[in-house]
N, C-alpha and C positions, 0 to 999 in steps of 0.2 A: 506421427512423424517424430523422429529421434535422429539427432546428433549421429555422424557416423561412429563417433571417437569424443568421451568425453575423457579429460584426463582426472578429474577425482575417482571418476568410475573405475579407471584402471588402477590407479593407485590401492584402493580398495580391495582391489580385484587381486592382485601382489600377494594382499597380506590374508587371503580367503575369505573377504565378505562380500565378492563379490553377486551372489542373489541378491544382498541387499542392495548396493550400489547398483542392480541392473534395474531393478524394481521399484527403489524409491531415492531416484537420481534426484527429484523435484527437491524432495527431504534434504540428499546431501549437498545439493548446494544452496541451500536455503541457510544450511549452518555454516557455510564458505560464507556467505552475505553478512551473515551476525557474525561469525568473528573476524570478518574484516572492518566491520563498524565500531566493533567494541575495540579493536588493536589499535587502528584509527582514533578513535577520540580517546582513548589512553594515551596513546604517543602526542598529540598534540596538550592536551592537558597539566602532560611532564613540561610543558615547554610555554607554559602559561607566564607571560611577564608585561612590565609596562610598557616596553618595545616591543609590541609581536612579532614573530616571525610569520615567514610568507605563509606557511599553511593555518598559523595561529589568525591571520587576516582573514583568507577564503572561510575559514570554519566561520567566526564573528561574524562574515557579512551575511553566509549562506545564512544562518542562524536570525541574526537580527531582521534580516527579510522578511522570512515566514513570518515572524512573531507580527511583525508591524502587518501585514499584509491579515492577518487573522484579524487583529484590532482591529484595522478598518474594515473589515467584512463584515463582523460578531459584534464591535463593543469591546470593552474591557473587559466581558464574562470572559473572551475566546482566552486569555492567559491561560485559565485553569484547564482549559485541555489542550492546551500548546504541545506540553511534552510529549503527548499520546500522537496527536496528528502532526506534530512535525515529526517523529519517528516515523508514522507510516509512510507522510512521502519521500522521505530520504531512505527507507528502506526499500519502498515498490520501486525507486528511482533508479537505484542501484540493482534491484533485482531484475532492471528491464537492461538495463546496459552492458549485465554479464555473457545476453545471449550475442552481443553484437564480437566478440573475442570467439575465434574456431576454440573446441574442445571445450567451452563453457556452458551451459543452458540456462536460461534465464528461470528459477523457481516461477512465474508469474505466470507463465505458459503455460500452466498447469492449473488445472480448477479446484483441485483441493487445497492447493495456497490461495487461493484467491477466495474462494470461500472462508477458508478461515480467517482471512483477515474484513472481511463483510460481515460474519460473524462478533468479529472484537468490537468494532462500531456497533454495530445491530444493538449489544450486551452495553458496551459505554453510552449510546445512546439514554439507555433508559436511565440509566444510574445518573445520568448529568439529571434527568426531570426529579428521580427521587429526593435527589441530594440539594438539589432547589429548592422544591417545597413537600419533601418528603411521599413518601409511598400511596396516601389515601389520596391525597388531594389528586398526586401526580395519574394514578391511573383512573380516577373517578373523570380525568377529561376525556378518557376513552370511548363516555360512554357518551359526549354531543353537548352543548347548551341543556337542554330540556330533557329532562328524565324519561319521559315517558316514549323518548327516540333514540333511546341507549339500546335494544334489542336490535335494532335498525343501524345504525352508528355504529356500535362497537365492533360488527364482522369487516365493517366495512377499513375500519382502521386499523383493526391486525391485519388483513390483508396486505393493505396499503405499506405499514413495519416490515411484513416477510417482502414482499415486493423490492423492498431497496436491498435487500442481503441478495433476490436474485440480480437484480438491474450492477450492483456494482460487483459482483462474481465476477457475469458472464462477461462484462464489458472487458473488462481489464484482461480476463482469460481469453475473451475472442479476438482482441486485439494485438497483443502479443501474442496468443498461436499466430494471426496471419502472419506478424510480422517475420517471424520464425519459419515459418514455411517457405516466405519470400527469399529470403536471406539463404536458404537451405538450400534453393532450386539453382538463386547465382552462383554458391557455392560449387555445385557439382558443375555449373558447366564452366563457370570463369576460373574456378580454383579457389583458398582460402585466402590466396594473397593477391588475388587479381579479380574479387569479387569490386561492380564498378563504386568509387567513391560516394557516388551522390546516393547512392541505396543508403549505405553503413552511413551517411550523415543525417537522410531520411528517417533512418533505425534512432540515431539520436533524436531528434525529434520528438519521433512518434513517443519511445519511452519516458522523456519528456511532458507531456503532452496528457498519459494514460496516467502518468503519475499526480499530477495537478488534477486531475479530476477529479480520482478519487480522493485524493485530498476537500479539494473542495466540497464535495457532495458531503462527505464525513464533517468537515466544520456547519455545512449550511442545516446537518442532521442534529450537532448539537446544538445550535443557536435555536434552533424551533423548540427540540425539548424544552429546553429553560421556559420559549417564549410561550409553548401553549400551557405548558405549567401555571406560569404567573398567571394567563388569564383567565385559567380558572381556578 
């Protein structure tokens, strides 16, 4: 299912890239989302002082939320992957809200953005238990308490690793496709501009909703690494 009309698509299309913008829409508005994040917190950053301005406030309080909300989930470890997991959910958050605008597609609807971002956790994961208590200790817990049930234990816990790169993919992909389809179908029969309100507040929501999750499963994946590290 695809957008009747996306307008980067055509923009591209203009200037002859269009196979690529027909092919890897996901892609180009995945770089709409980052560089409206990074123009975004440039433009506010210039305007950084000891009176905030109104968007210098929204950004502070977005900001100080997560962080405080990490601390109280993780400990004081969660600081040290703040910057990583608050990016992710201010980016999935953003990339779920751009399907809700006609002529946008939300990157997240798509399972190779969503894997790859299941992937960066999956990969940060391990790095938080190395950098804990470095490489031997961190993956010798792979292999169980007692040695002799590391042959036993170990399939069973890379399983368990790959398991969460599928579980937070599909989830975030299956949810924003439905939502997507949903929104697609009012579309064609209400119009762009008379699709009904409580759907598109629904839409907030829900991208709302897919974005905290995987947020959270991503911090609750680093507090374990640290935690099963230490105990063994």
């Amino acid at each position: 299912m695809e957008h009747p009309f996306l307008y980067f698509v055509f923009l591209l299309e203009l200037i002859g890239l269009g196979d690529f913008a027909n092919t890897y829409y996901h892609v180009l508005y995945t770089w709409v989302v980052m560089a409206f994040m990074i123009i975004a917190g440039a433009l506010c950053a210039r305007t950084i002082s000891m009176v905030p301005s109104m968007p210098q406030n929204v950004l502070e309080a977005v900001i100080s939320n997560i962080e405080e909300f990490m601390v109280q989930t993780t400990g004081e470890a969660g600081r040290f992957f703040f910057p990583l997991a608050g990016t992710l959910f201010l980016y999935i958050f953003i990339c779920n809200l751009v399907g809700l605008f006609p002529g946008f597609f939300p990157p997240t609807a798509k399972l190779p953005t969503t894997l790859g971002l299941a992937l960066i956790v999956f990969f940060y994961t391990h790095y938080v238990g190395v950098r804990t208590v470095g490489a031997k200790k961190y993956f010798k817990h792979f292999l169980g308490p007692i040695w002799w049930m590391g042959p036993l234990i170990a399939p069973l816990e890379i399983i368990g690793h790959f398991a969460r790169v599928l579980s937070l993919s599909f989830r975030l992909f299956g949810n924003m496709m439905g939502k997507e389809f949903v929104l697609f179908i009012l579309f064609m029969l209400a119009g762009a501009f008379f699709a009904p309100l409580p759907m598109m507040m629904l839409g907030v929501f829900v991208s709302l909703i897919q974005a905290f999750v995987f947020f959270l499963l991503s911090i609750l994946y680093f507090s374990l690494a640290m935690e099963d590290a230490d105990a063994h």
